[in-house]
PABAVEX-740400 format. One record per residue: x, y, z of N, C-alpha, C, O in turn. Coordinates in pm, whole numbers, plus 32768, in hexadecimal, padded with zeros to 4 digits. Last residue first. Layout:
N
XYZXYZXYZXYZ ...
//
This chain:
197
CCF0C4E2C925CD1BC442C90ECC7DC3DDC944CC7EC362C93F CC7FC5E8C8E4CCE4C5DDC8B8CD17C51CC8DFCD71C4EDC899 CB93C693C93FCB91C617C959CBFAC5D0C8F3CBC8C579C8AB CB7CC7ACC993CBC4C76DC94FCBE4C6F4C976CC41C6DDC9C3 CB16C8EBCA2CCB30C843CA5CCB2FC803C9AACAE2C832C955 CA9AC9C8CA1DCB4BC9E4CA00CB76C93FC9F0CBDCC91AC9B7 C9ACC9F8CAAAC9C2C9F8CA0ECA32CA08C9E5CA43CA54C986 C9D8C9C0CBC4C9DAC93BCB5BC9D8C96ACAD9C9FEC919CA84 CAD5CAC1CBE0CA43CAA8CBF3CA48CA12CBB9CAB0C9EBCB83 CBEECB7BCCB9CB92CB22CC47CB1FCAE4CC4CCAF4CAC9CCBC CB9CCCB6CD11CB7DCC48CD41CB67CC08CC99CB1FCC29CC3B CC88CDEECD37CC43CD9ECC9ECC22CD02CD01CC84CCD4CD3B CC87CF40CD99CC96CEB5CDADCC3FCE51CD21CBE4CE6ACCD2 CD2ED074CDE6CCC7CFF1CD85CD0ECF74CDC5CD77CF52CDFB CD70D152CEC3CD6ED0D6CEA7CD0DD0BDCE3FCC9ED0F1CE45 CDF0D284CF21CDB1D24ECECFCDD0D1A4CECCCE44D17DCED3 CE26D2D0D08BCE63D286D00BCE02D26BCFA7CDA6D229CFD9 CDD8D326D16ECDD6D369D0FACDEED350D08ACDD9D399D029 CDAAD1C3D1EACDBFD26BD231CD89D2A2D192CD35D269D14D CD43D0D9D1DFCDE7D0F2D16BCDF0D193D186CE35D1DAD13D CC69D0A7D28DCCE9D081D28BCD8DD0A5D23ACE04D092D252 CB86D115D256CBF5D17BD238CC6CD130D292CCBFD171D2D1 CAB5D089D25CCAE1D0BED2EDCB45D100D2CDCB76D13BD32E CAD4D03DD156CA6BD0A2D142CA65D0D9D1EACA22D13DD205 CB97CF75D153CBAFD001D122CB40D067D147CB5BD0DED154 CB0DCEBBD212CB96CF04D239CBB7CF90D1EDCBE0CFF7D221 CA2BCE62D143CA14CEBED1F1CA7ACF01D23ACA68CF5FD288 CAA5CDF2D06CCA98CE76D078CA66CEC8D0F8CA70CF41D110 CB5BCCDCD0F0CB92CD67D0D4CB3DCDFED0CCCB66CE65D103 CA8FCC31D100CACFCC6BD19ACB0DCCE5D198CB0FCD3ED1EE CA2ECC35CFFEC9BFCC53D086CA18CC48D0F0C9DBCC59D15A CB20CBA3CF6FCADDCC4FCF8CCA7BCC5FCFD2CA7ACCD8CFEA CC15CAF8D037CB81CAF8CFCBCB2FCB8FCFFCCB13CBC9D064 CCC1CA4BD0F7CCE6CAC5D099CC88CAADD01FCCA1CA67CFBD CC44C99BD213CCACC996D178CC76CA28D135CC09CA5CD14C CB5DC931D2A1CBD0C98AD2D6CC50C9C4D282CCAACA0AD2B0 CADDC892D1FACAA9C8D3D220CB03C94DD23FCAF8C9B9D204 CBF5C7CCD13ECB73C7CFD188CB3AC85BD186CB55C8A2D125 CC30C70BD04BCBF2C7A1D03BCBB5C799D0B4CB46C765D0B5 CC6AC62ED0BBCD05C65DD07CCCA9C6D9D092CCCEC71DD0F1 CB76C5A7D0ACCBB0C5BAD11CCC47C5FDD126CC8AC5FCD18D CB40C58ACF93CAEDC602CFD3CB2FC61BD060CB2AC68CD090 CB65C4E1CED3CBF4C509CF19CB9EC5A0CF7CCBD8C609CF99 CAE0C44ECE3ACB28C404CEADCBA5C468CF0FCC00C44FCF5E CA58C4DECD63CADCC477CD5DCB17C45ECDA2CB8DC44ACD86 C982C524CDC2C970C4C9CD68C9EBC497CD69C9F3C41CCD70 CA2BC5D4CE7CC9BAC57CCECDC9C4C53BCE56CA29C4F5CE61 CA74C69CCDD6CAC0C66DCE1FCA83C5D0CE61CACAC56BCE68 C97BC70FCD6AC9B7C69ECD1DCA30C65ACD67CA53C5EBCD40 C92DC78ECE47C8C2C6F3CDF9C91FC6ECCDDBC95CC6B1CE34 C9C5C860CE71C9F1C7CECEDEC986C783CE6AC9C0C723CE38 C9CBC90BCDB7CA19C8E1CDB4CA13C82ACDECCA39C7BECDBF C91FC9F0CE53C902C974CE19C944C910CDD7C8FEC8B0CDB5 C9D9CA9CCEA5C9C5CA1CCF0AC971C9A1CEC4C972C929CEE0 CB17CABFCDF0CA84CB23CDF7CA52CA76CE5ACA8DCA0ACE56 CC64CB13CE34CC00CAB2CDE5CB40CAE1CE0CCB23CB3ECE58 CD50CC35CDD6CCF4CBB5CE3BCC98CB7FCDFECC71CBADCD93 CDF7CD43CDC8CDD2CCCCCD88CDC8CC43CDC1CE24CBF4CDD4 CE20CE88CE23CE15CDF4CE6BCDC1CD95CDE7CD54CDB7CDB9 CEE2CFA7CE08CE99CF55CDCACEACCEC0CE12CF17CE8CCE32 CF16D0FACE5ECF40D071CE6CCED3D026CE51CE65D04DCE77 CFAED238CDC1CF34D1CCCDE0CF70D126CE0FCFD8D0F0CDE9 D0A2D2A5CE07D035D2FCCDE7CFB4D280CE02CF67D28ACE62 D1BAD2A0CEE1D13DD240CEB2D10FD2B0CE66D147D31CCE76 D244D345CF8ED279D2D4CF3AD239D28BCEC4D26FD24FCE66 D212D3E0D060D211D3FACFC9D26FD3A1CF6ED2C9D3BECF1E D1B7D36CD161D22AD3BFD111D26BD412D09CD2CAD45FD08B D0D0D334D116D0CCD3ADD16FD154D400D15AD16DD478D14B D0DFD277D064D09FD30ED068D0A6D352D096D08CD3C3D06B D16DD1E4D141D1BDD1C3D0D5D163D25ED079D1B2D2B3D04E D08BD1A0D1F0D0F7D1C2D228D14FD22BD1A3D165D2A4D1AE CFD2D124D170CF89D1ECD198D023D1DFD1CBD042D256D1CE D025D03FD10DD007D092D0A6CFFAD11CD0C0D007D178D070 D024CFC1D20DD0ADCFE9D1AFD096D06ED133D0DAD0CFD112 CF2DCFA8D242CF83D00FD272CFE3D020D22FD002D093D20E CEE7CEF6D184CEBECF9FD173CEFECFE0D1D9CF0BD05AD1CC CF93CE10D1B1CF95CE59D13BCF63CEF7D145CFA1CF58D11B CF1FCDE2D2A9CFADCDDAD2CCCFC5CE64D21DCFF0CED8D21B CE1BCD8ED275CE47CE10D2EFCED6CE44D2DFCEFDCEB4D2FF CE34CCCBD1D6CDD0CD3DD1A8CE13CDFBD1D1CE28CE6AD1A1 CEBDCBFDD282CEF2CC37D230CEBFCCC6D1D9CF0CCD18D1A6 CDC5CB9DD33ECDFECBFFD36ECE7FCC35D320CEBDCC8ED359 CD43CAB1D2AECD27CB52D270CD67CBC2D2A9CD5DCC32D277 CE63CA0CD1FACE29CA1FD25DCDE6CABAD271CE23CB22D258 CE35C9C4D057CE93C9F0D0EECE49C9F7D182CDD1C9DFD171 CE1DC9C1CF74CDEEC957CFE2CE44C968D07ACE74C928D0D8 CE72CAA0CED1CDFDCA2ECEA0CDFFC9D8CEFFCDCEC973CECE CEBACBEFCEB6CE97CB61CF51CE3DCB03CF45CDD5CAFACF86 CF9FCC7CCE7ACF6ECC10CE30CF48CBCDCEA9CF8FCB88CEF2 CFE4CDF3CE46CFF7CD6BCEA2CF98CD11CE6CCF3ACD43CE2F D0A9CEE6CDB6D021CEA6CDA2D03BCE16CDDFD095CDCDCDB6 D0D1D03DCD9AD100CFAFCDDDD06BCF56CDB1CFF7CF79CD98 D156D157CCE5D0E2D0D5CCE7D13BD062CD3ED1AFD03CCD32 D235D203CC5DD1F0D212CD2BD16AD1E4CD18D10BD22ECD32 D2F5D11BCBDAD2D0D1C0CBFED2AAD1F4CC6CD2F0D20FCCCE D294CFE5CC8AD2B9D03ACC0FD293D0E0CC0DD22AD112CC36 D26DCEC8CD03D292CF34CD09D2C3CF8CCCBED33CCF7CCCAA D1ECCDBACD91D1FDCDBDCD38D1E4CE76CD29D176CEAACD39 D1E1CDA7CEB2D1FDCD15CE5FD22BCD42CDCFD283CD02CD95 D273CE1ECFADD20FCE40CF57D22FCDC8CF04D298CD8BCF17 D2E0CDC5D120D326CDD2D07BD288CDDAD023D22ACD9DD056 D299CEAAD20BD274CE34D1C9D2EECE40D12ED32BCE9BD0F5 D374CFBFD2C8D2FBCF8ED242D327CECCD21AD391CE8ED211 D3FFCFF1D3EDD3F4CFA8D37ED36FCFA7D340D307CF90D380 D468D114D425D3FAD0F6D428D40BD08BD3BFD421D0AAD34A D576D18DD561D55FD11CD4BAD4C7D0F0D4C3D497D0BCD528 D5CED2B5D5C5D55ED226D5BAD552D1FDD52DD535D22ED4BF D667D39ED624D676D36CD5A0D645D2B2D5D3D68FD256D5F6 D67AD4ECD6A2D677D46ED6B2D633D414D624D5E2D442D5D3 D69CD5F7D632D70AD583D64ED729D4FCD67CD78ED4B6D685 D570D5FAD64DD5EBD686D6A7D673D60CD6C4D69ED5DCD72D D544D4ECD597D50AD570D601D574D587D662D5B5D53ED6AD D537D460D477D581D484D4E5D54FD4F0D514D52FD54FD4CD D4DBD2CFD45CD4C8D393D444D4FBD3C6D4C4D4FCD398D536 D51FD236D30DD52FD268D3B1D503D2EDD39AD4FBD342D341 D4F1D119D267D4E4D1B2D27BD4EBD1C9D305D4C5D17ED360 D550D096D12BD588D095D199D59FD103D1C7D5FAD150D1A9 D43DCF8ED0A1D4ADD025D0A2D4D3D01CD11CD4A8CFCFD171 D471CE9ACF99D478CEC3D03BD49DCF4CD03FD4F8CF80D000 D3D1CE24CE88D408CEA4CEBED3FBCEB0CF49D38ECECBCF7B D3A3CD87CD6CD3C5CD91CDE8D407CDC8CE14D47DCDC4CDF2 D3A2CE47CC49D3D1CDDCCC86D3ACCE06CD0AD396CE7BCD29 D338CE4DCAF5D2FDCE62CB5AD382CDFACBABD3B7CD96CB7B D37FCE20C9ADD3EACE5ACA02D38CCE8DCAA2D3A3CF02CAC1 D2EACD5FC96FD29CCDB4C937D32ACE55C997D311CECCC9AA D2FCCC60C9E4D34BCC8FC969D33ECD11C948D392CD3BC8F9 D28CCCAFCAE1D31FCCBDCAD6D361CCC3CA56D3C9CD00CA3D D190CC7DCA96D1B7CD31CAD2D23CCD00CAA5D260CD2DCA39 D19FCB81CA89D174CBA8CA15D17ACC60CA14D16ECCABC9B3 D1D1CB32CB67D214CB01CAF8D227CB5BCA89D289CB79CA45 D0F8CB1FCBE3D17FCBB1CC22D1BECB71CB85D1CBCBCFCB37 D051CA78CBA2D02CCB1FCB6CD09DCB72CB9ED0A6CBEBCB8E D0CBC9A8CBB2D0CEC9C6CB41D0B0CA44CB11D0CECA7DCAA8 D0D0C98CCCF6D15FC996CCA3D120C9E1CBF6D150CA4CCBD0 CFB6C98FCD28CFE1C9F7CD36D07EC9E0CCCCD08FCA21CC65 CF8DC850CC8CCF62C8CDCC51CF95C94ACC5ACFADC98ECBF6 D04AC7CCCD2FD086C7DECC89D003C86FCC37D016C8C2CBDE D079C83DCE60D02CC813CDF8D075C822CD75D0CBC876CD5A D1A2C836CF10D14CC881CEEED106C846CE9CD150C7F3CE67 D1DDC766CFD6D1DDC804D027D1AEC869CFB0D193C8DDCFCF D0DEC6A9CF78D14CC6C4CFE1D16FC72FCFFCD122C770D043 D021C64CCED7D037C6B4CEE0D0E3C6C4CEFCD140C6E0CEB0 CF7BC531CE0ECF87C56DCE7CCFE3C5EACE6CCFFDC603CDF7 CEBAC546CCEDCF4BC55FCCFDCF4EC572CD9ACF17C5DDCDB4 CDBCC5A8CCA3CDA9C524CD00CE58C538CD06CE5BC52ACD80 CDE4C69ACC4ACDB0C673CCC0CDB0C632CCF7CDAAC63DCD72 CE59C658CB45CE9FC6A1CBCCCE47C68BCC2FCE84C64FCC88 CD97C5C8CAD6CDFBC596CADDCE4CC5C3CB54CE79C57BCBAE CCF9C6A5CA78CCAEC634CB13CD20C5CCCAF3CCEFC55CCAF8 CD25C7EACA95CD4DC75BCA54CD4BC719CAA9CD7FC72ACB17 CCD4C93ACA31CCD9C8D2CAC9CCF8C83ECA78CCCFC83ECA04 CD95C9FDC99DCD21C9B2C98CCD1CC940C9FCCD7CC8F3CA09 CDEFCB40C92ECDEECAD9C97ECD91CA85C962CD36CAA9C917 CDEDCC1BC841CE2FCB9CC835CDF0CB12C89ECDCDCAA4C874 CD8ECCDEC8D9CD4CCCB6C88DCD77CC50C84DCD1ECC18C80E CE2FCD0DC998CDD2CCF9C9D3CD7DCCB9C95FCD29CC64C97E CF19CD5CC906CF1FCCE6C954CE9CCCDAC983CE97CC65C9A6 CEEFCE58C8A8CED5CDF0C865CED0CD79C87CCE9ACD26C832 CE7ACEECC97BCE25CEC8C916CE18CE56C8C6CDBACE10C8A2 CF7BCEFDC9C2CF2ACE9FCA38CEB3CEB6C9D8CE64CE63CA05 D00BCFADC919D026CF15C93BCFA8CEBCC963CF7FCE54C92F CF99D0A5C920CF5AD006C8A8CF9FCFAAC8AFCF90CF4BC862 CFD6D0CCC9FECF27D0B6C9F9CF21D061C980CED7D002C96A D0C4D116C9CED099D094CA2AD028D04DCA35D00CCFDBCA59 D0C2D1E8C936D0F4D163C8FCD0D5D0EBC94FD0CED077C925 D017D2B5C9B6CFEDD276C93DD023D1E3C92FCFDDD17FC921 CFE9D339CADFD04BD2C1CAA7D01BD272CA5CCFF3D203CA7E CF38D403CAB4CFA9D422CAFCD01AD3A8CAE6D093D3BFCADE CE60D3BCCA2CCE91D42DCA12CF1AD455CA61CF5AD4BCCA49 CE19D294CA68CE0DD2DCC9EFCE69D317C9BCCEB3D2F6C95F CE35D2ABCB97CE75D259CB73CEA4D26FCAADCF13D262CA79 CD98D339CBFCCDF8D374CC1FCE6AD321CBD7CEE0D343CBD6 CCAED2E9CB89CCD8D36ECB69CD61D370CB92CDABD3AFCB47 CC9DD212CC30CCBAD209CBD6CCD6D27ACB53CD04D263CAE3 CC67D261CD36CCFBD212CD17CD20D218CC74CD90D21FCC42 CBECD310CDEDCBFDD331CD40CCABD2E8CD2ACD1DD314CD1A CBA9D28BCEF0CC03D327CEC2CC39D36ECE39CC83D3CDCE20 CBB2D13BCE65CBADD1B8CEE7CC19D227CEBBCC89D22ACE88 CAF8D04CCDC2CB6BD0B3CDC0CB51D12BCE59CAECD153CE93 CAE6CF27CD37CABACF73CDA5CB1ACFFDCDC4CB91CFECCDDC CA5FCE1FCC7CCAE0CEA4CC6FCA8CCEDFCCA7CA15CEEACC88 CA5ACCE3CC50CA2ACD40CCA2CA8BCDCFCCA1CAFECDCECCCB CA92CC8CCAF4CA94CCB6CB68CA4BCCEBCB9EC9F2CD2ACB64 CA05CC69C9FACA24CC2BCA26CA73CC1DCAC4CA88CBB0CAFA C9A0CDB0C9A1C92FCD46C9C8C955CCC5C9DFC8F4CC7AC9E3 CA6BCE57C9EDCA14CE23CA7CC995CDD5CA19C92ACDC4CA52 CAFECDFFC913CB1DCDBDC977CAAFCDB9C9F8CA97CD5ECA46 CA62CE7BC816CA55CDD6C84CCA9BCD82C8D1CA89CD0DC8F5 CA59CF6EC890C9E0CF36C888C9F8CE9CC8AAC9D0CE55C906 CB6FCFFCC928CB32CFDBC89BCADFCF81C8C5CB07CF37C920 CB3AD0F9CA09CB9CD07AC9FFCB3AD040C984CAC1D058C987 CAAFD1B8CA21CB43D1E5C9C9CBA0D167C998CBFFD158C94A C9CBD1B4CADDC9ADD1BFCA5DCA89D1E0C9DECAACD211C972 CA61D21BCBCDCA81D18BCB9CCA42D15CCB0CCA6FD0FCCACD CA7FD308CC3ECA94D2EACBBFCABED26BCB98CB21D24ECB55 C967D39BCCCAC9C0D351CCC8C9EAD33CCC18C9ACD34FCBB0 C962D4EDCD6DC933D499CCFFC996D426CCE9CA0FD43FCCF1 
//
């Protein structure tokens, strides 16, 4: 039975909220304080057609603002550093850095990234579970309708096709890309857009 009926009403009626393996049960009842972080940040956010038209560089002022907003919240960027050792032999397994990290919640931000970042994240995520590091991992991405308004404001060729938008992501989770790992995911929608200038 799923339990995405757990994530509060008004966010999936402004997101796409997609969950695998009872992310959000697992998220409730096993890591309360994080779940009302990302409640509350989720319910704070608001897309701003100021940031958009903002070019990017190595990161958007949108993604910057939602790690921003984990980090006050004492969330930080987290590299781990794991090996594993068999009959004395001792291999370094590097993990991705997580963007935004707390208790055993990671949660990655891929508002315009290349989609082979999707791959790079859920493995990290079944790696980092498997160890027992993680309990759920969370992806925050832009939903595809998104591109009209990208297109109305000249910038549809910044959003392409091959970019980090939830119709590339949920065919990866639902192939059980993130292995055993519980995942949610939150796609922003135009009902978040804020015509702010």
């Amino acid at each position: 039975m799923s339990t995405i009926h757990l994530v509060p009403e008004d966010l999936r009626n402004v997101y796409h909220v997609k969950e695998w393996r009872n992310a959000a049960g697992v998220l409730q009842t096993a890591c309360p304080q994080e779940w009302n972080d990302i409640v509350e940040i989720m319910r704070q956010f608001r897309l701003l057609k100021s940031e958009v038209l903002t070019a990017g560089g190595r990161k958007s002022p949108i993604s910057g603002r939602i790690d921003g907003e984990f980090y006050r919240r004492g969330w930080k960027e987290k590299k781990f550093d794991t090996r594993i050792n068999v009959d004395n032999v001792e291999r370094v397994s590097p993990t991705h850095s997580v963007d935004c990290f707390k208790g055993r919640v990671g949660v990655e931000v891929e508002w315009n990234n290349k989609d082979p970042f999707y791959d790079r994240d859920l493995n990290n995520f079944r790696l980092l579970y498997d160890l027992q590091v993680i309990d759920v991992g969370i992806i925050i991405t832009r939903a595809t309708e998104l591109q009209a308004i990208f297109k109305e404001l000249g910038k549809g060729d910044s959003y392409g096709a091959s970019t980090t938008h939830h119709q590339k992501l949920w065919p990866l989770i639902e192939g059980g890309g993130g292995g055993g790992c519980p995942v949610l995911t939150f796609a922003i929608t135009p009902a978040l857009y804020v015509e702010d200038c």
